[in-house]
C-alpha positions, 0 to 999 in steps of 0.5 A, spaced: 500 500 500 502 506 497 502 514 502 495 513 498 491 510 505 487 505 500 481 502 504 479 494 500 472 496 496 469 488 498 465 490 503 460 495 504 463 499 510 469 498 504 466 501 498 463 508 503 471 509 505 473 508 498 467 512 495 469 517 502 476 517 500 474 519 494 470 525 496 475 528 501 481 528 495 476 531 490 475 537 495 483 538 497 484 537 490 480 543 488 482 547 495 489 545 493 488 548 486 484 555 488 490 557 494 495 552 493 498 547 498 501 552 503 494 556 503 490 551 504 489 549 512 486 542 514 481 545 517 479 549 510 480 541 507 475 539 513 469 544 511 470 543 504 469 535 504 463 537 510 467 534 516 471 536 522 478 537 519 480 533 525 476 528 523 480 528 516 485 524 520 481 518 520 482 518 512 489 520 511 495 522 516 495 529 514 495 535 509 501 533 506 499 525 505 493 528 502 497 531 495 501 525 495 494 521 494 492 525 489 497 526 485 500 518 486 492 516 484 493 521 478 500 518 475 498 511 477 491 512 474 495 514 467 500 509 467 495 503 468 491 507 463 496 508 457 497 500 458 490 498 458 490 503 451 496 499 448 493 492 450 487 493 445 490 497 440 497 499 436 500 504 431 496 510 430 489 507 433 494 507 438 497 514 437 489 517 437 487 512 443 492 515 447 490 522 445 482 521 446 484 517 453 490 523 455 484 528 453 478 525 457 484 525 463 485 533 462 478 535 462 475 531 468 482 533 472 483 541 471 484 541 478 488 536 479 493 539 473 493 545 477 496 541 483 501 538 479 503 544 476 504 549 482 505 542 488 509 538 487 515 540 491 511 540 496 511 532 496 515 528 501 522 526 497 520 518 496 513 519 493 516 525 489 520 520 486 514 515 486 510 520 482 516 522 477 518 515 476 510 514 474 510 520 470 516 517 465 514 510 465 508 514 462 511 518 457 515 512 454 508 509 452 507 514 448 514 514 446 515 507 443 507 508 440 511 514 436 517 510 434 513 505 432 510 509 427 517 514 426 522 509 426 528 515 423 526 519 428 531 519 434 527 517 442 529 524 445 526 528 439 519 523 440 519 524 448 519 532 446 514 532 442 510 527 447 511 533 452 509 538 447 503 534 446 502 533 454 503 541 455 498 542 449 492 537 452 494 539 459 491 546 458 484 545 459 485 549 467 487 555 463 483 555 456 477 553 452 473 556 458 468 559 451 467 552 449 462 545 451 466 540 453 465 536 446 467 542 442 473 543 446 474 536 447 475 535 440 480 541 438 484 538 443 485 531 440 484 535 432 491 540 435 494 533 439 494 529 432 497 534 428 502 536 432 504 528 432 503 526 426 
C-alpha cells in the first residue's frame, strides 16, 4: 500500500471509505488548486469535504499525505491507463487512443493539473520520486507508440514532442473556458494529432 491510505472496496463499510476517500481528495484537490498547498489549512480541507478537519485524520495522516494521494492516484491512474490503451490497440489507433484517453484525463482533472503544476515540491522526497518515476514510465508509452510509427526519428526528439503534446492537452485549467466540453474536447485531440503526426 502506497502514502495513498487505500481502504479494500469488498465490503460495504469498504466501498463508503473508498467512495469517502474519494470525496475528501476531490475537495483538497480543488482547495489545493484555488490557494495552493501552503494556503490551504486542514481545517479549510475539513469544511470543504463537510467534516471536522480533525476528523480528516481518520482518512489520511495529514495535509501533506493528502497531495501525495492525489497526485500518486493521478500518475498511477495514467500509467495503468496508457497500458490498458496499448493492450487493445497499436500504431496510430494507438497514437489517437492515447490522445482521446490523455484528453478525457485533462478535462475531468483541471484541478488536479493545477496541483501538479504549482505542488509538487511540496511532496515528501520518496513519493516525489514515486510520482516522477510514474510520470516517465508514462511518457515512454507514448514514446515507443511514436517510434513505432517514426522509426528515423531519434527517442529524445519523440519524448519532446510527447511533452509538447502533454503541455498542449494539459491546458484545459487555463483555456477553452468559451467552449462545451465536446467542442473543446475535440480541438484538443484535432491540435494533439497534428502536432504528432
Amino acid at each position: 500500500m502506497t502514502t495513498t491510505e487505500r481502504q479494500p472496496t469488498t465490503t460495504a463499510r469498504g466501498r463508503a471509505k473508498a467512495s469517502r476517500r474519494e470525496a475528501l481528495l476531490a475537495a483538497a484537490a480543488r482547495l489545493f488548486a484555488e490557494r495552493g498547498y501552503s494556503g490551504t489549512s486542514i481545517e479549510d480541507l475539513g469544511a470543504a469535504a463537510g467534516v471536522s478537519g480533525p476528523a480528516l485524520y481518520k482518512h489520511f495522516s495529514g495535509k501533506q499525505a493528502m497531495l501525495a494521494a492525489i497526485l500518486l492516484d493521478a500518475s498511477e491512474g495514467l500509467f495503468a491507463g496508457g497500458q490498458d490503451v496499448l493492450s487493445r490497440a497499436t500504431g496510430a489507433d494507438a497514437l489517437r487512443a492515447l490522445v482521446a484517453f490523455h484528453a478525457d484525463f485533462a478535462l475531468g482533472n483541471a484541478d488536479v493539473i493545477r496541483v501538479q503544476d504549482r505542488d509538487l515540491e511540496q511532496l515528501a522526497d520518496d513519493d516525489r520520486h514515486t510520482v516522477r518515476t510514474l510520470q516517465r514510465r508514462y511518457v515512454e508509452l507514448w514514446v515507443d507508440v511514436l517510434a513505432g510509427l517514426h522509426p528515423d526519428v531519434d527517442r529524445a526528439t519523440l519524448r519532446t514532442r510527447a511533452h509538447a503534446v502533454f503541455g498542449l492537452l494539459n491546458s484545459t485549467p487555463h483555456s477553452g473556458l468559451d467552449l462545451d466540453r465536446t467542442t473543446l474536447r475535440a480541438e484538443l485531440e484535432r491540435m494533439a494529432l497534428a502536432a504528432l503526426t
